[in-house]
MARVEXTI-898012 format. One line per 10 residues: number of its first residue (from 0); for each residue z, y, x of C-alpha. Coordinates in Angstrom, 3 decimals, always signed. Last residue first. Layout:
N
NUM> Z/Y/X | ... $
***
This chain:
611
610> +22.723/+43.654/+18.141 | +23.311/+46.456/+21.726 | +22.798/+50.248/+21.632 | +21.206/+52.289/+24.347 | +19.991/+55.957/+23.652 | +17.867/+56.765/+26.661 | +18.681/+59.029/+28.954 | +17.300/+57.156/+31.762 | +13.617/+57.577/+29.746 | +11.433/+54.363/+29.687 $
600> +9.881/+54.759/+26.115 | +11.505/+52.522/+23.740 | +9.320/+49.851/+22.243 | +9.075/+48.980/+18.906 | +10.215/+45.496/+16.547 | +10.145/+45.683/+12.712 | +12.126/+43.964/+11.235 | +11.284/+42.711/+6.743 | +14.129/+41.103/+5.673 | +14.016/+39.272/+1.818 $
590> +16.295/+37.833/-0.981 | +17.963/+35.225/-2.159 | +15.991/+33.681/-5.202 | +13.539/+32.101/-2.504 | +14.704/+32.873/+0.932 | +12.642/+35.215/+3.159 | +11.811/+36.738/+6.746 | +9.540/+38.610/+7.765 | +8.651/+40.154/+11.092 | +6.704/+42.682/+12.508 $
580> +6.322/+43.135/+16.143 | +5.443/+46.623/+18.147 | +2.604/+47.662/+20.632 | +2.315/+51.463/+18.343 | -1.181/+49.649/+17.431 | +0.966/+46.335/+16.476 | +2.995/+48.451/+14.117 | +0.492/+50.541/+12.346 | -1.872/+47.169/+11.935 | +1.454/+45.432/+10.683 $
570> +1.869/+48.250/+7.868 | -1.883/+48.201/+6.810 | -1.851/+44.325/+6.259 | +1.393/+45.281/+4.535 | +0.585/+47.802/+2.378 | -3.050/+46.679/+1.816 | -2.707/+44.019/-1.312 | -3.594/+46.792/-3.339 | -1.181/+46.816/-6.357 | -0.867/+47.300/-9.829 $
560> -3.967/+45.168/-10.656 | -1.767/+41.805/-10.365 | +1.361/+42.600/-8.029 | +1.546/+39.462/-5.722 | -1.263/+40.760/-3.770 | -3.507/+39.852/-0.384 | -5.988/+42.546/-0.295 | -5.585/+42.223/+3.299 | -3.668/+39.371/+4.377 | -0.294/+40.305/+5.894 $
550> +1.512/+38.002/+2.479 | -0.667/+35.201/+3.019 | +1.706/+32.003/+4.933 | +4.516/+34.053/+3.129 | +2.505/+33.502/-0.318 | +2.982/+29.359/-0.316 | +6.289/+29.552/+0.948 | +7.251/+31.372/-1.877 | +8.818/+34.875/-1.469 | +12.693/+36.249/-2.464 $
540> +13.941/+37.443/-6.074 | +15.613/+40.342/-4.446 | +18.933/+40.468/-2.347 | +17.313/+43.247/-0.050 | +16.831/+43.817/+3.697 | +15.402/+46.539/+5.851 | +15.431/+46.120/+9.135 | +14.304/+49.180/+12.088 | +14.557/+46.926/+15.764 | +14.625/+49.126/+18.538 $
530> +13.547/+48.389/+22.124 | +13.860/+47.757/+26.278 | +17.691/+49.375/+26.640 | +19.101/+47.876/+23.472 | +18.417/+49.127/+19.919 | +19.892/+48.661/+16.016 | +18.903/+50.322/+13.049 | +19.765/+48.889/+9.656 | +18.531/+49.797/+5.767 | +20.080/+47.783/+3.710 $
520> +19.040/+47.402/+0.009 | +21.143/+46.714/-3.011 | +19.934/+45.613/-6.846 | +21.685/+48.100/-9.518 | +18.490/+46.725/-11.401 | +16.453/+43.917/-10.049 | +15.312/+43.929/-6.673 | +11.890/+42.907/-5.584 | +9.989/+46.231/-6.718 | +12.694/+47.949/-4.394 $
510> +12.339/+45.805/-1.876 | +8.442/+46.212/-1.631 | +8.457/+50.338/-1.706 | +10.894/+50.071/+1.440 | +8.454/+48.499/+3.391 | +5.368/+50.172/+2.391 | +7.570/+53.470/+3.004 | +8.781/+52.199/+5.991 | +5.187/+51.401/+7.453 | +3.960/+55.135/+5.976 $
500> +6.987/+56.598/+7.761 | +5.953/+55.397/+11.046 | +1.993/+56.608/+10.428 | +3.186/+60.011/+9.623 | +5.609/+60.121/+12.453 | +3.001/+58.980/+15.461 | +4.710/+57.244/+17.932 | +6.553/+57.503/+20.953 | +10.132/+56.100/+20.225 | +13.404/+58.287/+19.496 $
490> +16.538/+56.653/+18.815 | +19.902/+59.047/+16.806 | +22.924/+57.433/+16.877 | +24.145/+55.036/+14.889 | +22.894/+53.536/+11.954 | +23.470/+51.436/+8.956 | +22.432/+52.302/+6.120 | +22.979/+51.111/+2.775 | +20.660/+52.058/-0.285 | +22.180/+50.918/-3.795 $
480> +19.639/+50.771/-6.359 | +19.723/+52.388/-10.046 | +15.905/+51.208/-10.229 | +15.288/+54.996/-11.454 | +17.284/+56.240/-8.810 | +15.693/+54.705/-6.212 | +12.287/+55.544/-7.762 | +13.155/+59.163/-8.268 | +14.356/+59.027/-4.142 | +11.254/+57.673/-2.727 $
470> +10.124/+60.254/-0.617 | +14.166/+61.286/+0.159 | +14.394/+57.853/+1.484 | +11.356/+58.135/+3.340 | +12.547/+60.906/+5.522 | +15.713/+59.201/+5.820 | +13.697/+56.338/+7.604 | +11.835/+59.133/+9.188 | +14.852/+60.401/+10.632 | +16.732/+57.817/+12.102 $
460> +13.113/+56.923/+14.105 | +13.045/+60.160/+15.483 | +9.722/+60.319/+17.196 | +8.639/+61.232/+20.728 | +4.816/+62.244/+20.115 | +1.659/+59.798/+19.624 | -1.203/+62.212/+18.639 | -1.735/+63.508/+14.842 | -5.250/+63.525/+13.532 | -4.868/+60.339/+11.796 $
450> -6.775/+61.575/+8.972 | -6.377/+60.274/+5.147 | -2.872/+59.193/+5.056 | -2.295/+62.368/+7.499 | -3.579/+64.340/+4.486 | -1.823/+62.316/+1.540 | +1.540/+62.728/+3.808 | +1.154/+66.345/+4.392 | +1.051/+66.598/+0.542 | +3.751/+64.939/+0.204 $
440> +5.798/+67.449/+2.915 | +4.721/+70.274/+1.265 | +5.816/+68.768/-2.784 | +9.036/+67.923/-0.664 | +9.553/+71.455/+0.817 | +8.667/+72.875/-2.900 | +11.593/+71.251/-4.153 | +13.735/+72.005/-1.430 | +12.773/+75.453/-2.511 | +13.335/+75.184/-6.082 $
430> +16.663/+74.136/-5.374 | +17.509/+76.932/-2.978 | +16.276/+79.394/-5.673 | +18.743/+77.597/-8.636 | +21.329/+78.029/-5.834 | +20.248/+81.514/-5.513 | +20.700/+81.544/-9.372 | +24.285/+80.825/-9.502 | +25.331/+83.089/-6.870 | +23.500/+85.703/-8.612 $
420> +21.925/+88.209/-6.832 | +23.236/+91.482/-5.707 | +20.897/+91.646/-2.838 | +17.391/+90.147/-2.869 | +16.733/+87.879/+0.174 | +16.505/+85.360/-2.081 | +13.562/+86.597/-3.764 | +11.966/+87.007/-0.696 | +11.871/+83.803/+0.116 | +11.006/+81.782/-3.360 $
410> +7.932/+84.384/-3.514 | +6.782/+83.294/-0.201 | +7.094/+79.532/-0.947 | +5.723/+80.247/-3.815 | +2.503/+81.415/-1.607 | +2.845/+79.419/+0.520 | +2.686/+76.097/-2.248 | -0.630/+78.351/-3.727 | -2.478/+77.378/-0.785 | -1.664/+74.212/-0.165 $
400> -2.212/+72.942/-3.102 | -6.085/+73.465/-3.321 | -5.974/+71.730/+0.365 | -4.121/+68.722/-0.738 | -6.151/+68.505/-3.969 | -9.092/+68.213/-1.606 | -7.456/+65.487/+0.948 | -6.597/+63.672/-1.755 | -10.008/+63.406/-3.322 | -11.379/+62.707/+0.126 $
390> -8.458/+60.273/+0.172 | -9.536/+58.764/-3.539 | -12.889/+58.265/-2.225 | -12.126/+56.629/+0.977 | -9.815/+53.970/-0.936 | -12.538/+53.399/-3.256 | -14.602/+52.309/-0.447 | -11.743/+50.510/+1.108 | -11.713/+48.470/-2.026 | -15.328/+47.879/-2.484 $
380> -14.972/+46.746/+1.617 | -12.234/+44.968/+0.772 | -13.844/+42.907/-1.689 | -16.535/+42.093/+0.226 | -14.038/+40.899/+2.754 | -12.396/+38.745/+0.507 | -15.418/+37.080/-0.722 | -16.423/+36.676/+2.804 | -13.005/+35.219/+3.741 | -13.412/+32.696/+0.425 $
370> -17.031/+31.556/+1.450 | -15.603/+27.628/+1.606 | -18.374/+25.938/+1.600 | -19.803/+23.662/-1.005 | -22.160/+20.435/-0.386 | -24.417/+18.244/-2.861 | -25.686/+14.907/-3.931 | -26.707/+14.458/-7.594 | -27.362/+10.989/-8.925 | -29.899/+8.647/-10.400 $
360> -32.364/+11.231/-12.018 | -35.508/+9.832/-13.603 | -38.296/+9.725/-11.942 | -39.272/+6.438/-12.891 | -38.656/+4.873/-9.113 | -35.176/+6.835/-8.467 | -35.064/+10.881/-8.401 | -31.771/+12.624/-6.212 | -30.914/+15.892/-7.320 | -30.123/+18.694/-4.933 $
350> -26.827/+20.012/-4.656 | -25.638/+23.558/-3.813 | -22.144/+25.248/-4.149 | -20.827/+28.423/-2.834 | -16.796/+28.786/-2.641 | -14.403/+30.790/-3.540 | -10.507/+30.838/-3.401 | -8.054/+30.091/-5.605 | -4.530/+28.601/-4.205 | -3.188/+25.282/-5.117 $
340> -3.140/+23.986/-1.361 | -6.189/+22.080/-2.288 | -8.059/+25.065/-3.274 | -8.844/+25.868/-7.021 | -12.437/+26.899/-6.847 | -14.067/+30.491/-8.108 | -17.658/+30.706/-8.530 | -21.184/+30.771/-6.328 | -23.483/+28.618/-7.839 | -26.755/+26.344/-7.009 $
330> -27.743/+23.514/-8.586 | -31.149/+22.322/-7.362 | -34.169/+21.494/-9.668 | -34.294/+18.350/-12.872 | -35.522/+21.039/-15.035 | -32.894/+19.627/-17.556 | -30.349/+19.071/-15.034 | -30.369/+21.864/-13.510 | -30.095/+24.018/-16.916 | -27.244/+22.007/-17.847 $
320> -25.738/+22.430/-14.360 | -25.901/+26.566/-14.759 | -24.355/+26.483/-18.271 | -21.693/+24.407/-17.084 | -21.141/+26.335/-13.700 | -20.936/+29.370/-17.159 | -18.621/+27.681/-18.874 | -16.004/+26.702/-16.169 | -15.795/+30.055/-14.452 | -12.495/+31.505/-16.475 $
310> -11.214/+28.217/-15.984 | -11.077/+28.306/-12.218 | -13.175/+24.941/-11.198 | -11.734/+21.988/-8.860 | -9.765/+20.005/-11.159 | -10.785/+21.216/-14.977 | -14.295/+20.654/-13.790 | -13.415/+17.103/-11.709 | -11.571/+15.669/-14.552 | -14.073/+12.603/-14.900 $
300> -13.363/+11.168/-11.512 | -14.299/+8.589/-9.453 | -11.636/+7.034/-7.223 | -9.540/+8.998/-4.216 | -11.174/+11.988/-4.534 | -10.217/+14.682/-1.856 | -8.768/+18.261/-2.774 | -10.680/+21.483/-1.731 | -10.281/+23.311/+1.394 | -8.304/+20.592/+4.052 $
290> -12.011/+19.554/+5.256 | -13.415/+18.039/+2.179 | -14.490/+14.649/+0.859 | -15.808/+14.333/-2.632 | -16.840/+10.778/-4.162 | -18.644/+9.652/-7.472 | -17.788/+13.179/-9.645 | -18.307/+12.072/-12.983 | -20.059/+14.057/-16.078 | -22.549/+15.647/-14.219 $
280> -25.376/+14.050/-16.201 | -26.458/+11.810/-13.482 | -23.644/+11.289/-11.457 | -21.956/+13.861/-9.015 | -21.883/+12.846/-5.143 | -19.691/+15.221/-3.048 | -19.966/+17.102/+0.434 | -17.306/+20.222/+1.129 | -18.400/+22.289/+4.216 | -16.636/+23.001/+7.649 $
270> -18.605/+19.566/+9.168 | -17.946/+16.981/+12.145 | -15.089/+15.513/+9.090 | -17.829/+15.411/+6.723 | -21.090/+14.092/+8.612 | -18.447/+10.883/+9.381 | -17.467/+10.903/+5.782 | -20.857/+10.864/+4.977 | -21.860/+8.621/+8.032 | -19.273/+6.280/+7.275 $
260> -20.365/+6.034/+3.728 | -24.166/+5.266/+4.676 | -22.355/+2.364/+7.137 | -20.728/+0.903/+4.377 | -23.661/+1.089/+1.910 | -25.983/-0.236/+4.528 | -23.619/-3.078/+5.174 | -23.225/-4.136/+1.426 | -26.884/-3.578/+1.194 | -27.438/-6.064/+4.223 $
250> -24.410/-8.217/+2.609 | -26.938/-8.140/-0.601 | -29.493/-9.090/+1.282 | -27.941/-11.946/+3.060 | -26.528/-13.438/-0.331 | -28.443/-16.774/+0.439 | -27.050/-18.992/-2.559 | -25.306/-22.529/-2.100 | -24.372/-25.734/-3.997 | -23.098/-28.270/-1.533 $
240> -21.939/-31.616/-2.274 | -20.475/-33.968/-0.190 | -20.318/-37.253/+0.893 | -18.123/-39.018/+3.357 | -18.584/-42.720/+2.224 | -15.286/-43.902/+2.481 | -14.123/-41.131/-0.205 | -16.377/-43.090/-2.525 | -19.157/-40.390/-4.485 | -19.029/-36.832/-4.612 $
230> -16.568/-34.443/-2.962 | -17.049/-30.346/-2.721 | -18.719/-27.129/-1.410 | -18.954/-24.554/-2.841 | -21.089/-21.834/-0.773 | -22.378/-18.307/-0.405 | -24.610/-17.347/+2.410 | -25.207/-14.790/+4.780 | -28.507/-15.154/+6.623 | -29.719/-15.287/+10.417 $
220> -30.353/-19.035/+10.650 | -28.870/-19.444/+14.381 | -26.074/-17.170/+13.131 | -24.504/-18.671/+10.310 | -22.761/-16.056/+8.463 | -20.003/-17.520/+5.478 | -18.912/-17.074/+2.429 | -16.637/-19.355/+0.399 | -15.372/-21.858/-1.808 | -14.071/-25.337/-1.378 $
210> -13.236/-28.404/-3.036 | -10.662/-30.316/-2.152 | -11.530/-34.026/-1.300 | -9.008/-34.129/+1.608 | -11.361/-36.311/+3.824 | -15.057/-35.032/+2.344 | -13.778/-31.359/+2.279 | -12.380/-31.002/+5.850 | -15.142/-33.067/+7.189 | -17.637/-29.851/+5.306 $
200> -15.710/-27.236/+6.977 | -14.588/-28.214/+9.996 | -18.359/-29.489/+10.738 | -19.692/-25.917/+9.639 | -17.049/-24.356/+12.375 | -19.517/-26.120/+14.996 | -22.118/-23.534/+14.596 | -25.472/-24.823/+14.772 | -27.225/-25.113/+17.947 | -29.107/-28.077/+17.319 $
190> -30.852/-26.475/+14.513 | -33.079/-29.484/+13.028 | -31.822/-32.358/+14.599 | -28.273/-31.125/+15.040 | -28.369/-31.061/+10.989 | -29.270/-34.393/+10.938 | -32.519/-35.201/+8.992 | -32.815/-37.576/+5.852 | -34.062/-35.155/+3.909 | -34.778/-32.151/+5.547 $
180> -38.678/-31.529/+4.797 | -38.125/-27.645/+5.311 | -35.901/-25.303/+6.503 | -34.890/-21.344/+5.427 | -31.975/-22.542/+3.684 | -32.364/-20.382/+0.310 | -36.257/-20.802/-0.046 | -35.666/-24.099/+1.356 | -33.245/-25.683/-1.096 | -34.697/-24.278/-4.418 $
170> -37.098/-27.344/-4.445 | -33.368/-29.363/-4.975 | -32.205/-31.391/-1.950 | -30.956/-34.890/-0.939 | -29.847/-36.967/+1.454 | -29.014/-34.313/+4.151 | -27.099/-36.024/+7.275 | -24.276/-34.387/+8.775 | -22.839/-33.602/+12.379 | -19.975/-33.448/+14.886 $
160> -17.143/-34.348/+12.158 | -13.771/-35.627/+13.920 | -12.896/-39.185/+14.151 | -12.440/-39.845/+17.603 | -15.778/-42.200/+17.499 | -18.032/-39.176/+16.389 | -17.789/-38.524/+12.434 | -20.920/-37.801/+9.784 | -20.826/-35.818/+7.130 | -23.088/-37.439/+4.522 $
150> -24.702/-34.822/+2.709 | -25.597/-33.659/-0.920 | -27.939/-30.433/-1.478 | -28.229/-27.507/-3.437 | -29.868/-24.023/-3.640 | -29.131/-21.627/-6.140 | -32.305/-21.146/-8.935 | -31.434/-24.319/-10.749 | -34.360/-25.826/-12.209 | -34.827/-29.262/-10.012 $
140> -31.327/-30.118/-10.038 | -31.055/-29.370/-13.702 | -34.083/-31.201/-14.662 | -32.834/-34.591/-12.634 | -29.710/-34.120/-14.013 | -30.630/-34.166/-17.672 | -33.059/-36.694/-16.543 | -30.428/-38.955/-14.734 | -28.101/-38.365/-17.691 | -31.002/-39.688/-20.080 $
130> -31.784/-42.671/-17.767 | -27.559/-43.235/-17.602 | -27.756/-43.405/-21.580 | -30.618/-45.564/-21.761 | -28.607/-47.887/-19.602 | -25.746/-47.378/-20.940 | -27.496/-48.024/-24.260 | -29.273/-51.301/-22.943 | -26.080/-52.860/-21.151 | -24.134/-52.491/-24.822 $
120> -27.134/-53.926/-26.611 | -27.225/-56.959/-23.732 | -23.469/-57.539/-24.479 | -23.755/-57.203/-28.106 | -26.545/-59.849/-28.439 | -24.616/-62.431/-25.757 | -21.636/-61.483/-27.802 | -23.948/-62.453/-30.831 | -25.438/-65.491/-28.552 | -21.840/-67.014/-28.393 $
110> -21.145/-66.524/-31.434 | -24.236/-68.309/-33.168 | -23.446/-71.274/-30.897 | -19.869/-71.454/-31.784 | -20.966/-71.702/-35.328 | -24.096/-74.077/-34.728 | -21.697/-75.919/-32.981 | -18.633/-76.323/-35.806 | -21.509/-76.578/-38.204 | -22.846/-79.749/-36.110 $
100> -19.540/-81.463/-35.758 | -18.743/-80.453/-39.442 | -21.761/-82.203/-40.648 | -20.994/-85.414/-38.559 | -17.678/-85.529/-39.927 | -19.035/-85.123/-43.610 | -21.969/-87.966/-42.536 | -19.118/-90.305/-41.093 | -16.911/-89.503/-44.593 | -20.210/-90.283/-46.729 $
90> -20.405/-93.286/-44.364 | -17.516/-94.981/-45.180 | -17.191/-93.903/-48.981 | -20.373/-95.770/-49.026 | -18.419/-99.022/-47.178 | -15.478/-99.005/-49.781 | -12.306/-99.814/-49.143 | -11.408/-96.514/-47.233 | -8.077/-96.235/-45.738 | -5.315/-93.741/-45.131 $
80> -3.732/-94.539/-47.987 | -2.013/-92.323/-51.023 | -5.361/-93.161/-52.955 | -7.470/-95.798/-52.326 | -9.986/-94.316/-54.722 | -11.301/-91.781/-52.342 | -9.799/-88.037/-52.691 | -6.033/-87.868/-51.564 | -5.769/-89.846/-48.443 | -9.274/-90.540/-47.382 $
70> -10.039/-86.807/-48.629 | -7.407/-84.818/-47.178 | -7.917/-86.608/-43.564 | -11.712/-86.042/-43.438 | -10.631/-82.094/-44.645 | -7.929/-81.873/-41.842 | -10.294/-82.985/-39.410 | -13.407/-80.854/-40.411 | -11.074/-77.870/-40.136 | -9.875/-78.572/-37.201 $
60> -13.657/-78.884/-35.773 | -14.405/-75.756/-37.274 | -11.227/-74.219/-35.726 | -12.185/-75.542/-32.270 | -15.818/-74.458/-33.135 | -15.038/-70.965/-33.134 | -12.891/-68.733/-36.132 | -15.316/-66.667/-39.207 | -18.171/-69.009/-38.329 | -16.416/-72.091/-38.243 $
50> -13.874/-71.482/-40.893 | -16.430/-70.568/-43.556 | -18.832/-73.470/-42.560 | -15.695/-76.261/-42.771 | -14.874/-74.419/-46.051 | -18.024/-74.607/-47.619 | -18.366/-78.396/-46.212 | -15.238/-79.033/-47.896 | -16.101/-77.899/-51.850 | -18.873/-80.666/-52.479 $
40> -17.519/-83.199/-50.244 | -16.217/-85.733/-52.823 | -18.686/-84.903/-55.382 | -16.585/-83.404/-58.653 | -15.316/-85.721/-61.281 | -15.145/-83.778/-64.563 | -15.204/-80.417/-65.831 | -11.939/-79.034/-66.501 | -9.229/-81.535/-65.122 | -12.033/-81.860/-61.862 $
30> -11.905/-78.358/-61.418 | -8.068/-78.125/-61.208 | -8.169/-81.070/-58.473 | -10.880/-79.580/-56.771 | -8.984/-76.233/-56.114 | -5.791/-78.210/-55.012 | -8.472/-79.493/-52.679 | -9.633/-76.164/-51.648 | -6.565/-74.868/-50.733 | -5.293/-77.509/-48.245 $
20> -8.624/-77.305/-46.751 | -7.981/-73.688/-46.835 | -4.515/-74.361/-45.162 | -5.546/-76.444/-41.953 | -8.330/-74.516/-40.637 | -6.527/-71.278/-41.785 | -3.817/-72.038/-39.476 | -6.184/-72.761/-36.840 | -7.618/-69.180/-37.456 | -4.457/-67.272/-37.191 $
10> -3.455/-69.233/-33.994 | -6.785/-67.896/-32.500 | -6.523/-64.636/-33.482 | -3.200/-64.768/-31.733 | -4.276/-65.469/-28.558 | -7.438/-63.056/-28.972 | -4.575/-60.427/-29.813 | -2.379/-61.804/-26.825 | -5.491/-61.936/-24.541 | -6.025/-58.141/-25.115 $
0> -2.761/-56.744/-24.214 $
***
């Protein structure tokens, strides 16, 4: 592409070596018709110079030519011939020729030393350039805080890298390296049990020329470091570059981070208790790991309070924290958790702040144990204690009743033994009575509720159950329920009645609060020759899975304040004293069967039924 420019160039400027002769002597000729004859030469050797310098000394020369030819056949009086008469016309053409000889050289001189000129000021700035590069570099390579170095990887006879050469490194080289004075060493020279997987490496890059990054142990020198590694120079030469950091204490931190985190969750699985790691200000929790009580964190968290803490105890564990953080002493609290099978429990909490180098808090590292049973138990022991008071209290009324109930009872007796009375009020009287049995019969219940002073006797099963029927009657008939029994027979087990009836009562007490209005319960006895099973089954609302695995707790309740939470945990004490089973069973929105499982006493007379 660039000859055919220069080609044409050239072609331009012949052209113009033959024209502005041309030019100039149609010039001269208008001159000459305004001012006179003109010298012969006087507008040629302008041209000749003009032609020279702006072509070479080919197109000088041409020019010269065309101008000697112009002015023997146009310009000296011979004219129209190409020949000169006169000997000074001679040698004023001879000195023109000789003029545009020497212009023609002088020209091609002068270009010749320009390109000459340009070549040298060309050389000069990449020269100056290359010095400044080589400074720039030279600085760099020197400043840089990550080691570097360029190699020659060298390869045995079979063509596969078994060592390399160092030809140069920055000052940072050794501090990072560990070695000193390497240049022009062999690695094998200086640690000749290096690891051969270096000589993969580096051949790998200066064949392929793809540059590589990575990390990588080397054992011999004892540090980590971090590398890229690529390509410089002819790929027939086999150098590369390697720019490199010792990251061995931060792999060392790495290491003692990963090991202090096996330990805690190490120290956390061999433990009951709850371990986390809060941040300075409490407002992320880092890490928590847990035995099954409280939920685990998977990532940091900055829900943790409305997570873990019951909302009714969220202000005040604020309260406490603030005030731990701002006398920089240990947190401790003992408040209400949401477990991480979404029940509440309790737990006590403790964590100690940890100071850095100012001492300024860095983070807060602390443990929580799950003191839900003792929480529990305290509570039953209020409970129990207000238990004991209302039986004394029971136990007192009782007694004041007692008295005037035989009394009435007296009255109610001899009353009806009057003749002539009524038919209409002696049933009135025989009302009252019953009535009276049943206020008896309570209050028998609130005293053996109180006392277990009766002994284990043969016991009428059928009966208590209808016993406790008639006890609960006005709430049967309030609920409008529909009792079905299904007995037959009569079965007798040793027990003691009063404690019996107080397990079907409890029972029978839960169905009906389960059942909604004109709701049906079924009360079955069934028996074989070893035992009786007593079942009573509704078509109620039914019982979570999550309060079955609780429901013979104590102090375990569905009911709010209403109830206890000791029925049942009462019932299935009665029941495994009398060497009995208790069983539940339940379907959410289906209903619920409560069996109870006792022993018959081995009599041959035994009533014997079969399921």
């Amino acid at each position: 592409m660039l000859s055919t420019i220069t080609r044409r160039k050239q072609i331009l400027f012949y052209l113009a070596a033959v024209i502005v002769p041309i030019l100039a002597l149609l010039l001269r000729q208008v001159l000459e018709r305004e001012y006179g004859e003109l010298p012969h030469y006087v507008l040629f050797y302008p041209v000749v110079l003009l032609v020279a310098v702006l072509g070479d000394a080919w197109a000088g020369l041409l020019a010269t030519t065309t101008t000697a030819l112009l002015v023997i056949y146009w310009v000296l009086p011979s004219v129209h011939q190409f020949t000169i008469s006169r000997t000074n016309d001679a040698i004023g053409l001879a000195i023109f020729c000789l003029m545009g000889v020497g212009i023609s050289v002088v020209a091609e001189l002068y270009h010749r030393n320009r390109e000459t000129l340009a070549t040298y000021q060309k050389e000069q700035a990449v020269l100056v350039e290359r010095r400044t590069a080589d400074a720039r570099y030279r600085m760099l390579f020197n400043s840089i805080d990550e080691g570097f170095c360029t190699i020659e990887v060298l390869f045995n006879q079979n063509g596969r890298p078994n060592d390399w050469r160092f030809l140069e490194v920055n000052p940072a080289f050794g501090r990072h390296y560990g070695l000193e004075h390497v240049t022009g060493k062999t690695i094998r020279e200086l640690i000749p049990n290096i690891e051969t997987r270096w000589f993969d490496i580096y051949g790998k890059v200066a064949i392929t020329g793809e540059a590589i990054r990575f990390v990588e142990f080397s054992q011999p020198l004892n540090r980590w470091f971090d590398l890229y590694a690529f390509r410089i120079g002819e790929p027939e030469q086999h150098r590369v570059a390697v720019l490199f950091s010792n990251i061995t204490e931060s792999k060392q931190a790495e290491e003692a981070l990963r090991q202090s985190e096996e330990r805690f969750r190490a120290l956390v699985m061999a433990s009951s208790d709850v371990m986390y790691r809060m941040s300075p200000d409490w407002s992320e929790m880092r890490q928590l790991r847990s035995q099954h009580f409280l939920a685990d964190t998977e990532t940091p968290s900055r829900t943790w309070l409305h997570k873990y803490i019951h909302p009714d105890d969220q202000s005040h564990v604020l309260a406490v924290i603030n005030e731990a953080i701002r006398t920089k002493s240990i947190f401790e609290l003992e408040h209400r958790a949401l477990c991480a099978d979404g029940s509440m429990g309790w737990t006590f909490s403790r964590a100690i702040p940890v100071l850095n180098a100012n001492g300024e808090i860095a983070e807060w590292l602390g443990t929580a144990s799950d003191v839900t049973e003792r929480k529990r138990a305290e509570e039953a022991l209020l409970r129990s204690e207000k238990l004991a008071s209302v039986g004394r209290m029971a136990v007192a009324i009782a007694h004041e009743i007692n008295n005037p109930l035989e009394a009435v009872t007296n009255l109610l007796f001899i009353t009806k033994e009057i003749e002539g009375l009524p038919e209409s009020a002696r049933h009135f009287l025989e009302t009252a009575d019953a009535e009276l049995r049943r206020i008896a019969h309570m209050t028998r219940q609130s005293l053996g509720f109180y006392r277990e002073s009766n002994a284990p006797a043969l016991t009428s099963v059928n009966a208590v159950l209808e016993s406790t029927v008639d006890l609960l009657n006005s709430k049967i008939k309030a609920k409008h329920a529909m009792i079905e029994k299904q007995w037959d027979g009569d079965v007798q087990v040793t027990s003691v009645a009063g404690e019996l009836r107080q397990v079907f009562s409890n029972l029978l007490v839960n169905s009906l609060d389960a059942i909604d209005e004109k709701g049906t319960i079924k009360l079955r006895v069934t028996a074989n020759h070893r035992c009786v099973r007593v079942t009573v089954a509704d078509n109620g609302k039914g019982i979570s899975a999550s309060v079955r695995q609780h429901i013979f707790e104590p102090f375990f309740t569905t009911k709010g304040t209403v109830g206890t939470g000791l029925g049942l945990w009462v019932s299935k004490q009665i029941i495994e004293k009398h060497d009995g089973v208790i069983q539940m069973h339940s379907t959410v929105h289906r209903g619920t069967v409560f069996s109870v499982v006792l022993r018959l006493p081995p009599r041959p007379n035994a009533v014997q039924k079969t399921d």
